[in-house]
C-alpha positions in Angstrom: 7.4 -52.6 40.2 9.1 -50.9 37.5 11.8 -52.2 35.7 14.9 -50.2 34.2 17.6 -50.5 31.8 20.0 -47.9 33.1 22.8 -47.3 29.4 25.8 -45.8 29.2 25.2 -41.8 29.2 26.7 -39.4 26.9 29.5 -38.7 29.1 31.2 -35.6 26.9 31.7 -34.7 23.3 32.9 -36.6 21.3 33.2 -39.6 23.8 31.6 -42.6 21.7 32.5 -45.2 24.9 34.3 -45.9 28.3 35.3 -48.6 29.9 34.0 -49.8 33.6 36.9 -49.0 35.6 34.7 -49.9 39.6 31.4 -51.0 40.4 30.2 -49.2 43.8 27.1 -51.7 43.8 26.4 -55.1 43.4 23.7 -57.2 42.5 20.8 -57.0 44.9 22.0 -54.4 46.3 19.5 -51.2 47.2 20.2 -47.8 45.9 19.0 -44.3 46.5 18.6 -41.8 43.5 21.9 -39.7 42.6 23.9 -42.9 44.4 27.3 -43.6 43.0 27.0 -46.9 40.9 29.9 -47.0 38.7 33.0 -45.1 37.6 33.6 -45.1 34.1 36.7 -44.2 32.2 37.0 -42.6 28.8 39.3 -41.1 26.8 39.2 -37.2 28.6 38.1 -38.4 32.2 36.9 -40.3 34.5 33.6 -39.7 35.8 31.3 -41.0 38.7 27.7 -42.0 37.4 24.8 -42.2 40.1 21.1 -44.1 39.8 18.6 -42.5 38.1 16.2 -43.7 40.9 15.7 -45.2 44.2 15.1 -49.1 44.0 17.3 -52.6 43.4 20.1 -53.4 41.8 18.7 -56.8 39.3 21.2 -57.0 37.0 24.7 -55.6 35.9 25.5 -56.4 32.8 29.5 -55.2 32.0 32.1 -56.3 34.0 34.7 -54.3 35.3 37.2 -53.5 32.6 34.6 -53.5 30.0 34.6 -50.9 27.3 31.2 -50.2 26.7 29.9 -47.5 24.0 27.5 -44.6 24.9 24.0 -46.2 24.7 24.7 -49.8 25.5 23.0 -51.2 28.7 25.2 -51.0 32.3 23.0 -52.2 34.9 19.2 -53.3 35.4 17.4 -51.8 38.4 13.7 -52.1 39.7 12.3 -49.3 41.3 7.8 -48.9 43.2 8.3 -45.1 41.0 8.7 -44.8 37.2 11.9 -43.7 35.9 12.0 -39.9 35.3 12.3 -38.8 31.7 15.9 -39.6 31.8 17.0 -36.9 29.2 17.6 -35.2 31.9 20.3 -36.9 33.4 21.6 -38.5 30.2 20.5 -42.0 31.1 18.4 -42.5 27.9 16.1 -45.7 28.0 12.9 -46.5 30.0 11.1 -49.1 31.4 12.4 -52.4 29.7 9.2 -53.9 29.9 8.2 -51.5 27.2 11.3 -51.6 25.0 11.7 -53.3 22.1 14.6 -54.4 20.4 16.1 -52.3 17.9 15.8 -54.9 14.9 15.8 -52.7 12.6 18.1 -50.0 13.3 21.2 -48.6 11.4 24.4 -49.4 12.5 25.3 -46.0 12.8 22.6 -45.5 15.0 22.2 -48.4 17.0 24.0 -47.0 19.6 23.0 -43.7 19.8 19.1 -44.9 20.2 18.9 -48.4 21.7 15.6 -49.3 21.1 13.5 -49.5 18.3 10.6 -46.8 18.5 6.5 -46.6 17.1 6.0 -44.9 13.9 5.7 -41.6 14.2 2.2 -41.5 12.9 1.4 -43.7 16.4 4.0 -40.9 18.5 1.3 -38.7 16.9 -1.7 -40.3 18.3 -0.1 -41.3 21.2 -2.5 -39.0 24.3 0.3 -36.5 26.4 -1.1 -38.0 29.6 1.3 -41.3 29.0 4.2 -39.4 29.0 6.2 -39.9 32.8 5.4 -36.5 34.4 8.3 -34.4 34.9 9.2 -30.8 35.3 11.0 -30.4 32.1 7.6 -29.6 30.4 7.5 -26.2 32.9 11.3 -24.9 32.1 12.7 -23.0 29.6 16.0 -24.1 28.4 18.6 -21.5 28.6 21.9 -22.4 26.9 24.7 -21.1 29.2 28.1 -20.1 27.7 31.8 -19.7 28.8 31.7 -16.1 30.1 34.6 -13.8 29.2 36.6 -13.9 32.2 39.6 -11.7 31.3 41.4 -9.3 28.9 43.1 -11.7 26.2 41.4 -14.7 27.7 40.3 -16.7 24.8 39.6 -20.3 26.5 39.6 -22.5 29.8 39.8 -25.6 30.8 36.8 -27.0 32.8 38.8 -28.5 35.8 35.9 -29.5 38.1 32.1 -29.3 37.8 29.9 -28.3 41.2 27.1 -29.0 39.8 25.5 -32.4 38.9 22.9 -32.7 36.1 19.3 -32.9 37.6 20.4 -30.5 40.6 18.6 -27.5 41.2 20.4 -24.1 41.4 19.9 -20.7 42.7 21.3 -17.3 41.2 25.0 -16.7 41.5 25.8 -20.4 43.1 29.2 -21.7 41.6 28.3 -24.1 39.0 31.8 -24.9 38.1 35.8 -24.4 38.0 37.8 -23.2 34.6 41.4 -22.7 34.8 42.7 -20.0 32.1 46.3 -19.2 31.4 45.7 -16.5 34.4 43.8 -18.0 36.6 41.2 -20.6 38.3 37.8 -18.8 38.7 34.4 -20.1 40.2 31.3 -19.2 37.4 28.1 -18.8 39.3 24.6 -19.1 38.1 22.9 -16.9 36.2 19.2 -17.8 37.8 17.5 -19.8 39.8 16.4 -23.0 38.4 17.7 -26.7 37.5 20.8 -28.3 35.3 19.2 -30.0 32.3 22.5 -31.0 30.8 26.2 -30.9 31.2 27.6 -30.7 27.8 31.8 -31.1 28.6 33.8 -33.6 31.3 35.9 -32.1 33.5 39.5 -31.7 31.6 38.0 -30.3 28.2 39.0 -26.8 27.5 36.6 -24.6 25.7 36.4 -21.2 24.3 34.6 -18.3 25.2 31.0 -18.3 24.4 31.0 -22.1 23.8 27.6 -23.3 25.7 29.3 -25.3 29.1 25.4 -26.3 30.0 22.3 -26.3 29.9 19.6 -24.6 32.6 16.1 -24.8 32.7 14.7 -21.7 34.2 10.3 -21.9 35.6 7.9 -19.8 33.2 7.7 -16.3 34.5 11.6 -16.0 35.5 14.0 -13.0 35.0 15.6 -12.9 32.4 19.2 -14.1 32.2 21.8 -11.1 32.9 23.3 -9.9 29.6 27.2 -10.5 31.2 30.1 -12.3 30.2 28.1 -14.4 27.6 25.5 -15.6 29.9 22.9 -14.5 27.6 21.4 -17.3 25.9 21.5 -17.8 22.2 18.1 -16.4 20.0 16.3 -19.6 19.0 15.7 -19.9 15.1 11.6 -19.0 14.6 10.3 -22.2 13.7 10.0 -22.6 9.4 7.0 -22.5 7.6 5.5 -25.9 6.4 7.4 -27.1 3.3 5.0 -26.6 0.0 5.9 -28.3 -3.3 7.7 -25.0 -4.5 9.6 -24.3 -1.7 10.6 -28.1 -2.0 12.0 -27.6 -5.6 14.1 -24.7 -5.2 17.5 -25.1 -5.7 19.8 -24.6 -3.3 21.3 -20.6 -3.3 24.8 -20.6 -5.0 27.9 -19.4 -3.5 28.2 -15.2 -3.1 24.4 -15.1 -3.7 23.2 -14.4 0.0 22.2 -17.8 0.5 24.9 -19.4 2.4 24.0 -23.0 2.8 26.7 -23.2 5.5 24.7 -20.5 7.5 21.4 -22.2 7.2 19.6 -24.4 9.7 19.1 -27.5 7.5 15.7 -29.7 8.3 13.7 -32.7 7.7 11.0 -32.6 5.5 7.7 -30.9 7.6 4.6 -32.3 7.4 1.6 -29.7 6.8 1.0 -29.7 10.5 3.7 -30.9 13.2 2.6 -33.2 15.8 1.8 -31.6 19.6 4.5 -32.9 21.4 2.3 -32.4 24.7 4.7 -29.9 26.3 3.8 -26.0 26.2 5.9 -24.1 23.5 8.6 -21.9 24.3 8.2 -18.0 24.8 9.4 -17.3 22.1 7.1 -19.4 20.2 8.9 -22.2 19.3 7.5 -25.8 19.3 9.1 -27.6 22.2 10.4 -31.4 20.8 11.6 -34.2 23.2 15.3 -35.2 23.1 18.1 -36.2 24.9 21.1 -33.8 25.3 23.3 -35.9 23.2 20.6 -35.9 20.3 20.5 -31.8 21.4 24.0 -31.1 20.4 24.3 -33.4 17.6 21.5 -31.2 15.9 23.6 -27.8 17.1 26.7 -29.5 15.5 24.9 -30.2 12.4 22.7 -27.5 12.0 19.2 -29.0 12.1 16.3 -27.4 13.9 15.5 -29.8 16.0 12.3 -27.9 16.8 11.0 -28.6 13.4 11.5 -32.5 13.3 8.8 -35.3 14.0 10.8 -38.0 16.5 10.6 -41.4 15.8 11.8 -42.6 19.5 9.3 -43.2 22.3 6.3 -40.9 22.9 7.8 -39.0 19.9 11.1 -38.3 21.3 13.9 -36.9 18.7 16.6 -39.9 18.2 20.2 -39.1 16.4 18.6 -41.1 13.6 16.5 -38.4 13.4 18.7 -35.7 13.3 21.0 -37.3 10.9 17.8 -37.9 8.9 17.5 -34.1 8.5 21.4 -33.6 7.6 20.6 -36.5 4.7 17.7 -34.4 3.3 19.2 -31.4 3.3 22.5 -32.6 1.7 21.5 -32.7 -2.2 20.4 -29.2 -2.1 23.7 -27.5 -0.7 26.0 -25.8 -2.0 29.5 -26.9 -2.7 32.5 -25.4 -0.6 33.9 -21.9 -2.2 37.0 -22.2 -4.1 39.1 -20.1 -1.3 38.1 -22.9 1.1 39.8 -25.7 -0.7 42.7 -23.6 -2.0 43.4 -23.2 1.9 43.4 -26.7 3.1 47.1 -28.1 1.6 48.5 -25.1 3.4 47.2 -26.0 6.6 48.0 -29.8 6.3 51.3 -28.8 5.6 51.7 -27.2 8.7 54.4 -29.8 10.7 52.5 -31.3 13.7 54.9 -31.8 17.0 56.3 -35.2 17.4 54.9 -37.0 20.2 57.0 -38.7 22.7 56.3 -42.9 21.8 54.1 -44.2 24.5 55.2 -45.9 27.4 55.1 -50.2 27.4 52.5 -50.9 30.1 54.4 -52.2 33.3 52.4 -54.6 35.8 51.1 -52.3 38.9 50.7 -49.2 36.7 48.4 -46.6 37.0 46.8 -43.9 34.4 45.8 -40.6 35.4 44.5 -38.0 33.3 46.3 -35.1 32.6 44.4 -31.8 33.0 44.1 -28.9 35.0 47.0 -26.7 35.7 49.3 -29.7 35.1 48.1 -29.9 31.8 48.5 -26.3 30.9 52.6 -26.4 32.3 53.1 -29.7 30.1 52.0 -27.5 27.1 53.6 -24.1 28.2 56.6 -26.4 29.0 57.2 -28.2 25.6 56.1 -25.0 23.5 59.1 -23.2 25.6 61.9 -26.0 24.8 60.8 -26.1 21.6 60.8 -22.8 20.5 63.5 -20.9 22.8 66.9 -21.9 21.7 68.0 -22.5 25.7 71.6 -21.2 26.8 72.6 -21.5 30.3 75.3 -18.8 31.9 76.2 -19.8 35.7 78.2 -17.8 38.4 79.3 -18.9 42.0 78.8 -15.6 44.3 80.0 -14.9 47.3 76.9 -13.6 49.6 78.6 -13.5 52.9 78.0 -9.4 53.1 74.2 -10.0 52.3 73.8 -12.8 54.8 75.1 -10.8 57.6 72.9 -7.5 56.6 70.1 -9.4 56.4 70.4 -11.1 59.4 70.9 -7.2 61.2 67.7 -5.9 59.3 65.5 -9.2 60.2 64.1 -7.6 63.1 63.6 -4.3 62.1 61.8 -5.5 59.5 59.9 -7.6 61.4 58.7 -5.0 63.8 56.9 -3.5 60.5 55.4 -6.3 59.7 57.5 -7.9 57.2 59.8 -11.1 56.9 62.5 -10.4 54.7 64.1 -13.3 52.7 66.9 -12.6 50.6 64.5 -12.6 47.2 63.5 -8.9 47.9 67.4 -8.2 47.7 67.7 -10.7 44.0 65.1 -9.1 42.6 66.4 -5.4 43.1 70.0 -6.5 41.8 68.1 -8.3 38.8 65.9 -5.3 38.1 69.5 -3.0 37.9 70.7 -5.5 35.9 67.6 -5.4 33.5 67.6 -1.4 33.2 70.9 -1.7 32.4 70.6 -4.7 29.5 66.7 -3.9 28.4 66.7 -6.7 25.7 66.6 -9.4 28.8 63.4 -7.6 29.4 61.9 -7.9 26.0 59.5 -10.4 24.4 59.7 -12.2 21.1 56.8 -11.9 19.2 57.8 -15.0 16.2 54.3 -13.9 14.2 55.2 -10.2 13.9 58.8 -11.4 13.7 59.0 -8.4 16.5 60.6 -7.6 19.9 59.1 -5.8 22.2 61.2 -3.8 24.5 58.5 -3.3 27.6 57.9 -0.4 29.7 58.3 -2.0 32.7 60.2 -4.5 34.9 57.1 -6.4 36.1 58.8 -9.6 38.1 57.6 -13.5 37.9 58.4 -15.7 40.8 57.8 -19.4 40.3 55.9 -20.9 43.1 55.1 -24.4 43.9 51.8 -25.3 45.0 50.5 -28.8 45.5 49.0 -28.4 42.2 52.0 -27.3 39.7 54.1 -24.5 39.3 52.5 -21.4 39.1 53.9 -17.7 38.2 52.5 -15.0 40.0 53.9 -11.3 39.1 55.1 -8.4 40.7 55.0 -5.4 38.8 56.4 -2.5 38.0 59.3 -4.4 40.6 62.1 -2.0 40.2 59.7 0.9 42.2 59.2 -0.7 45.2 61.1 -0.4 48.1 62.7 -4.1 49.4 60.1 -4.6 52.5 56.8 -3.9 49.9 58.7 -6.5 47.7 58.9 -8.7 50.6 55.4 -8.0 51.8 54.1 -8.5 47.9 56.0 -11.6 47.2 55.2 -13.5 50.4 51.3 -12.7 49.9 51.8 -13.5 46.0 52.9 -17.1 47.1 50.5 -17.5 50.0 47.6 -16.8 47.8 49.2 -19.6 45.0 49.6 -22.2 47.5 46.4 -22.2 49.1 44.7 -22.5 45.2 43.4 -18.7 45.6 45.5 -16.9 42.6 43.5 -14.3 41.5 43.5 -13.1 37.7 45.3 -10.1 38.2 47.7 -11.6 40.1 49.4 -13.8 37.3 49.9 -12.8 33.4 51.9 -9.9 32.1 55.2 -10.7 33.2 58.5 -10.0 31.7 61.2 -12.0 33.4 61.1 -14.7 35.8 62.7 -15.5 38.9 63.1 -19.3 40.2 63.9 -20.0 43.8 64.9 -23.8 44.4 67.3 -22.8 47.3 65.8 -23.9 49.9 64.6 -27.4 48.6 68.3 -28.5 48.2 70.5 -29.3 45.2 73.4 -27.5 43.8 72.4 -25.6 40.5 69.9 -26.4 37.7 68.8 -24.4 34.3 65.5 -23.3 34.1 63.3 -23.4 31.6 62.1 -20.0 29.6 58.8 -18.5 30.6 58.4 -17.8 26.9 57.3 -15.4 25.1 59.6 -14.2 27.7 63.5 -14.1 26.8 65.4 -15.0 29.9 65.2 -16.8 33.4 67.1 -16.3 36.5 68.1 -19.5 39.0 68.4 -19.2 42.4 70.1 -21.9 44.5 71.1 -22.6 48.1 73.6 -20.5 49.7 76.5 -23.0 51.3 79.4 -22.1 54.0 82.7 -23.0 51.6 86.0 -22.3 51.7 86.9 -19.7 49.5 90.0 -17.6 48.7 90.1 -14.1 49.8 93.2 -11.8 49.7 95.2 -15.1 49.1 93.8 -16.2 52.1 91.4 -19.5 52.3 88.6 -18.9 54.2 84.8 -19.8 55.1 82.3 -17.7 52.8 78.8 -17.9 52.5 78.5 -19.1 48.3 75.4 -19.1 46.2 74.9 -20.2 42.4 73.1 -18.1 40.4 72.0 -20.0 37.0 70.5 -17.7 33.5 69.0 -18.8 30.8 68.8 -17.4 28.0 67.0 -17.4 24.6 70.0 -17.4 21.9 67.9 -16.3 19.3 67.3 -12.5 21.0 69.9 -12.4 23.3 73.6 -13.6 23.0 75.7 -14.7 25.8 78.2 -11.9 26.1 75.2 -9.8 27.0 73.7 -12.1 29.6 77.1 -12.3 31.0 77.9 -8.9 31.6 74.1 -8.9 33.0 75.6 -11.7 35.3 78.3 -9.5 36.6 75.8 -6.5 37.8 74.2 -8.7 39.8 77.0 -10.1 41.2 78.2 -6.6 42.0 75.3 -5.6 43.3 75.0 -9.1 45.6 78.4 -9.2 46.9 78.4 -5.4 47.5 74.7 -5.2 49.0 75.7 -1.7 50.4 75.4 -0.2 46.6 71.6 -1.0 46.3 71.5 2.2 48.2 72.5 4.2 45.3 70.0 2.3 42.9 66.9 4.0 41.9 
């Protein structure tokens, strides 16, 4: 029976350790392969980490509340079956009972390659046959990249993975979530095959064309469609053999062609490169064992990890390799242009925001991570105060006229298949209001130091879903009638709530409405949508006393609440905006003569 020392993974970039927040096993305890063993806590997430095989747990080594680095040994299992080649899953290790220490190894890469490895004159000689059979030697690694998923779209935010590493995939299945400033959209599958490797936790946000994962697609399969950056990226043609001339030429100086920066940097190549014992790629290349975390260190640095002999076991590529390569490349390159340097106190100058002090730990406490669309309102939310110079105009209005029309059009409106709420009647007196005072419908653009009067009255309504706030826009507002603003809205908000925005739905506003009224509470000011320059408040409408013709009497009231950015508009204007729609509100009759 097999023993197995199952390490810490590489759990996401950058991530050099987590701590052991729950053991799922214990000790003696039997396992199937993909079972949940431990969750494990780092700085980005938190992730669930399953058994490499089916067998026995022997052994686990950190306690809960641990902080272990990436590398270090979690748990000992036995298993009838060899492990699989556990690159594949990010387990690094094998068998322990072939596993010897690491005497010898660097600190820095002690952790990063756990046990010491043969020479790699004895990788060399080692036969093919003793390498753990796996399909990895039959796929093609395809490197698959944040698609662009919208106009003006320039990152997401990974917010949940459907996909495990090790699972097998077929063309178009979702493969993951990423929330963008728009929307939340499912990415499918470009082919049918397996994932190799998941390169980012849940909670990272990448750019567009950054490689999310890695797939491994069977010899002999189509080719990966050429949309939205699922194309994989050309892999460098192997380098010729090093001669003694080609060793001694300097490096290329700056402007010359010969941009060290661009060029893949590599260990020094023996005459003839070891065979490895897997078939080369199609397009030639020589195929090298390596874990994914050794994979991206060599895309981070450079290095062709095609071209390097490994030094781990059965000639697999560590990080000591790869960093091996960096070392030897580093006398020959070329020092950083002048413009580079010259650029650098400019952008430490730049003032970084001040973060809030952290809070004193309190017995009972617990930390979630922030991310998803919770995340993105936190930022959109602290960019706003501290940017738009808030001012707050607030008017009680008397809405007993509207009540009692609405209430006589309910089932009219009804019998055509709409509910009307009073919104559609706000956000025609608004839009009147906006024609009228067109710089509350403007944008301030602080690089251009511009404002940019737009072309239409295209309507945010903050809704609240179980997940956050979210803005979803009606446009071109001030054309539709009041039941197709009704109809609109209502479907707008149904489609938020149930986690089904769709990209087109949100984005390209240019005012906002808020509606609190019928949670409770008497007034509040709402935050700017910014780049946006104002913000209507809606509250709940309350039977009061109120004075009419000298005369107290029961009236239905409402607050209405704006806010305003002081630096574009000043508060005479957004007052005299105030009184339109309090015209218009109070008189509901004269929406009749609005366009």
């Amino acid at each position: 029976m097999a023993t197995i020392e199952f390490k810490l993974p590489d759990i996401g970039e950058g991530v050099a350790e987590g701590e052991i927040t729950s053991w799922k096993v214990v000790a003696g305890e039997a396992v199937t392969e993909d079972q949940i063993m431990v969750e494990v806590m780092t700085d980005k997430a938190t992730v669930e980490i399953g058994s490499p095989v089916t067998g026995n747990i022997v052994e686990i080594r950190a306690a809960e509340g641990d902080t272990v680095p990436v590398g270090d040994v979690l748990v000992v299992l036995s298993s009838e079956h060899d492990a699989p080649v556990q690159q594949l899953h990010g387990h690094g290790g094998g068998s322990s009972a072939a596993t010897a220490p690491a005497s010898n190894a660097s600190a820095g890469s002690a952790s990063a390659a756990a046990t010491a490895a043969p020479s790699p004159a004895s990788a060399a000689k080692a036969p093919a046959a003793s390498v753990p059979a796996s399909g990895t030697g039959q796929l093609e690694e395809v490197d698959f990249k944040l698609p662009d998923i919208g106009e003006g779209v320039a990152e997401g935010e990974i917010t949940k993975w459907l996909v495990g590493e090790g699972d097998p995939v077929t063309e178009d299945q979702p493969m993951l979530e990423v929330m963008t400033d728009k929307a939340t959209v499912e990415i499918g599958s470009p082919v049918d095959g397996e994932v190799l490797s998941l390169l980012h936790p849940e909670g990272t946000t990448v750019p567009v064309g950054e490689v999310l994962l890695v797939l491994g697609t069977r010899s002999g399969a189509p080719s990966i469609r050429s949309h939205g950056g699922h194309t994989p990226a050309a892999k460098p043609a192997p380098a010729p053999a090093a001669t003694p001339a080609a060793a001694s030429t300097p490096a290329a100086a700056p402007g010359t062609g010969g941009d060290a920066g661009a060029a893949l940097a590599s260990a020094p190549r023996a005459s003839t490169l070891s065979d490895t014992g897997l078939p080369s790629r199609a397009d030639g290349t020589r195929r090298v064992r390596a874990a994914p975390a050794v994979r991206r260190l060599a895309r981070e640095l450079s290095v062709d990890i095609s071209g390097l002999e490994g030094s781990g076991k059965h000639g697999r590529v560590t990080m000591a390799d790869v960093r091996a390569a960096t070392h030897t490349a580093a006398p020959g390159a070329a020092p950083a242009p002048a413009s580079t340097r010259a650029t650098a106190p400019a952008a430490a100058a730049t003032p970084a925001f001040v973060q809030a002090p952290r809070p004193a730990p309190i017995q009972g406490d617990e930390r979630v991570p922030l991310r998803g669309l919770r995340k993105r309102i936190a930022k959109q939310m602290r960019v706003a105060k501290q940017t738009a110079a808030h001012f707050a105009y607030i008017e009680e209005i008397d809405v007993t006229e509207l009540v009692t029309l609405r209430t006589s059009l309910k089932t009219a409106a009804a019998a055509k298949g709409a509910k009307l709420t009073y919104m559609p009647f706000i956000i025609k007196a608004m839009c009147a209001a906006l024609r009228e005072f067109p710089i509350m419908n403007a944008s301030l653009d602080e690089q251009a130091s511009e404002l940019v009067y737009h072309g239409a009255i295209n309507m945010g309504i903050a809704v609240d879903s179980d997940n956050g706030l979210i803005v979803p826009v009606i446009r071109d507002a001030d054309s539709k009638s009041m039941l197709t603003l009704s109809t609109e809205m209502l479907e707008l908000a149904d489609r938020a709530r149930a986690g089904k925005t769709r990209p087109d739905d949100v984005g390209g506003g240019t005012f906002t409405i808020t509606n609190a009224g019928n949670i409770g509470g008497l007034l509040a000011t709402p935050i700017i949508n910014v780049p946006e320059v104002a913000i209507l408040g809606v509250h709940a409408i309350r039977r009061k006393p109120w004075v009419v013709n000298d005369e107290i009497v029961i009236r239905d009231i409402m607050y209405l609440s704006l806010s305003l950015d002081h630096r574009v508009v000043d508060g005479a204007v957004g007052a005299r905006a105030m009184n339109v729609v309090e015209q218009l509100l109070e008189n509901p009759a004269l929406m009749l003569l609005e366009a």
